[in-house]
C-alpha positions as a printed NumPy array, in Angstrom:
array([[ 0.   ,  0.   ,  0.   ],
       [ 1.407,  3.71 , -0.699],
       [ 2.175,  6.095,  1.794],
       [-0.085,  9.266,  1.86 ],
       [ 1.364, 12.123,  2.693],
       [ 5.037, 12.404,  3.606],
       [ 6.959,  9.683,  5.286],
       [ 8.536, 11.464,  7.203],
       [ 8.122, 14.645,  9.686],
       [11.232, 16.412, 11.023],
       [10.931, 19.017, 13.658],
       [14.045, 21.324, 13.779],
       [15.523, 24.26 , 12.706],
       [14.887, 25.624,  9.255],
       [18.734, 25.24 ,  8.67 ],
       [18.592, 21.389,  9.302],
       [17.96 , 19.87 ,  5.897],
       [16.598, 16.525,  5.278],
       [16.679, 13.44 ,  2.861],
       [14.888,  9.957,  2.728],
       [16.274,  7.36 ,  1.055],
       [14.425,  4.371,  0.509],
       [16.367,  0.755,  0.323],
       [13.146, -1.746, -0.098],
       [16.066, -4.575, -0.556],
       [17.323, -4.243,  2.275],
       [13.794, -3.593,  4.025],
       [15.118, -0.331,  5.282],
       [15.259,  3.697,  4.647],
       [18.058,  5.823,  5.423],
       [17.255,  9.593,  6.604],
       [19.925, 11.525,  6.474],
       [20.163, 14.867,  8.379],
       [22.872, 17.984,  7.27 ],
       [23.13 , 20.801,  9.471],
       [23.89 , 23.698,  7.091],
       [24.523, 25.941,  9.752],
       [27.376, 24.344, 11.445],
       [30.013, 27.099, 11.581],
       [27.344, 29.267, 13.445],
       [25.62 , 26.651, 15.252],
       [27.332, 23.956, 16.407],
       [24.711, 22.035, 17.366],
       [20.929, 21.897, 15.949],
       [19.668, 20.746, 20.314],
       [16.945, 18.076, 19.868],
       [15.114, 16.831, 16.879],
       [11.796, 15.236, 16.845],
       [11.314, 12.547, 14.165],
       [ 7.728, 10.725, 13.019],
       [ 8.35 ,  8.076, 10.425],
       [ 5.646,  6.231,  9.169],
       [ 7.157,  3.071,  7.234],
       [ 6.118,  1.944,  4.147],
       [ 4.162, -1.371,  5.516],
       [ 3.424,  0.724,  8.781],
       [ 5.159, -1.379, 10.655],
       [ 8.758, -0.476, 11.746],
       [11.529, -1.006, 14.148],
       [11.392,  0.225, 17.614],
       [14.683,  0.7  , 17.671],
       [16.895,  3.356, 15.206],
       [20.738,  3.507, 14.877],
       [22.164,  6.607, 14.342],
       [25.477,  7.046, 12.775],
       [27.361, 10.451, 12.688],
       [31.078, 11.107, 11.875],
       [30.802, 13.786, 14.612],
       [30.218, 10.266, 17.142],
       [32.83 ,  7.63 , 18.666],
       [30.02 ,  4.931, 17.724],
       [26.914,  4.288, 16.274],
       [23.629,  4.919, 18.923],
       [20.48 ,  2.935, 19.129],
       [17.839,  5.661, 19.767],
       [14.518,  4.439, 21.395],
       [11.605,  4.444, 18.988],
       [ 7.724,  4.54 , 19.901],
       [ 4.939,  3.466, 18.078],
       [ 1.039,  4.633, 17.325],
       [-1.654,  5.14 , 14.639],
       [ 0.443,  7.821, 13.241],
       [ 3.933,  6.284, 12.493],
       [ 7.004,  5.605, 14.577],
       [ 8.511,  8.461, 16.736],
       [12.043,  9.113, 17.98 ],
       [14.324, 11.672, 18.968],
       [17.436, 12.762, 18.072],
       [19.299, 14.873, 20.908],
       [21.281, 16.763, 18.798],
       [23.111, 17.237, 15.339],
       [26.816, 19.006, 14.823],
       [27.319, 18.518, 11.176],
       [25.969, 15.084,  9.978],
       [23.677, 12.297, 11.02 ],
       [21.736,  9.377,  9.559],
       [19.394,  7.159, 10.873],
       [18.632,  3.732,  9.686],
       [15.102,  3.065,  9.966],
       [13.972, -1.099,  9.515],
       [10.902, -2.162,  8.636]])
């Protein structure tokens, strides 16, 4: 079944741009997260995420990967009618988050 409506809802600063990528082989999308501010702001604070997965039914757990990290994080991920939640406490420069379904 098709998504209506975005897949995904992002809730940060206007400088914080977003992608989706969509890997149905690997039953998985990638968001990826660029903080186009970073010389002023080092840091974008937290980031509020909905995802709603292409079957509607996804992982609740996401790993988030940033060069600006030691190591990847598994960020908690809650589901209801409207999608899977998470948040991301803050971005420097670059993050993704792998999102299964």
């Amino acid at each position: 079944a098709a998504r209506e409506g975005n897949p995904v809802d992002v809730d940060g600063p206007d400088f914080l741009v977003v992608n989706l990528v969509s890997q149905p082989s690997k039953r998985q999308e990638i968001l990826h997260l660029i903080n186009y501010n970073a010389r002023l702001k080092r840091s974008t604070g937290t980031v509020k995420v909905l995802w709603r997965p292409p079957n509607g039914k996804g992982n609740s757990q996401v790993q988030l990967l940033s060069p600006d990290a030691a190591a990847p994080e598994l960020l908690t991920a809650n589901a209801d009618a409207a999608g899977i939640s998470f948040t991301i406490p803050a971005i420097r420069t670059y993050s993704m988050a792998v999102l299964k379904y």
